[in-house]
Steps between C-alpha positions, in 0.01 A plus 500: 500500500272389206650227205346587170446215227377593138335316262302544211756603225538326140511515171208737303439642147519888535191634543421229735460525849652300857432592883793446696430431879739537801410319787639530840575325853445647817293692692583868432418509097268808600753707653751476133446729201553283216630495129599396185837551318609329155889461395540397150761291352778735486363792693447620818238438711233761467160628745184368328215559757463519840177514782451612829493265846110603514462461065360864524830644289601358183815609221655409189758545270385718240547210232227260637249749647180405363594132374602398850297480825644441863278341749556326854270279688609560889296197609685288238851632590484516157589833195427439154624683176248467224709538143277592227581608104844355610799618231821325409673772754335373787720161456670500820568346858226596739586541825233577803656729787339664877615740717380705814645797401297767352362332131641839359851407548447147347370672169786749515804292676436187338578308819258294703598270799399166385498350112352256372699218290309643174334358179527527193301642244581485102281690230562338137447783243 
């Protein structure tokens, strides 16, 4: 089983931009579909994005489609959220998940196997 670290959060003007990486241990990154979720002080945790083992498949939440981008680097063991025109309502804990499951259910379920520890990302308005 994978362990997922994130980094890459802070503090940003809205309208700004930060790219949040998840990098993990192990040997099988390749074989995991991977994502993003957010929970926000006071809510629940929530889907952001989400990307295929191979990186061929990618989906959003319908509130960052088109200011967000979801990438992974296989050789790096590595996924990366870039954040762009970032809004006060994207304050929130970001957490980095993978699962072997079929990357439809993680979108849908909202479960993955492993989480990372998250980091956190504040938008000042």
């Amino acid at each position: 089983q994978v362990q997922l670290v994130e980094s890459g959060g802070g503090l940003v003007q809205a309208g700004g931009s930060l790219r949040l990486s998840c990098a993990a241990s192990g040997r099988t990154f390749s074989s995991y579909n991977m994502a993003w979720f957010r929970q926000a002080p006071g809510k629940q945790r929530e889907f952001v994005a989400a990307i295929s083992s191979s990186g061929a498949s990618t989906y959003y939440r319908e509130s960052v489609n088109g200011r967000f981008t979801i990438a992974r680097d296989n050789a790096k063991n590595t996924m990366y959220l870039q954040m762009n025109s970032l809004k006060p309502e994207d304050t929130a804990v970001y957490y980095c998940g993978a699962d072997r499951s079929d990357v439809t259910n993680v979108v849908t379920s909202g479960y993955v196997e492993v989480w990372g520890q998250g980091t956190l990302v504040t938008v000042s308005g």
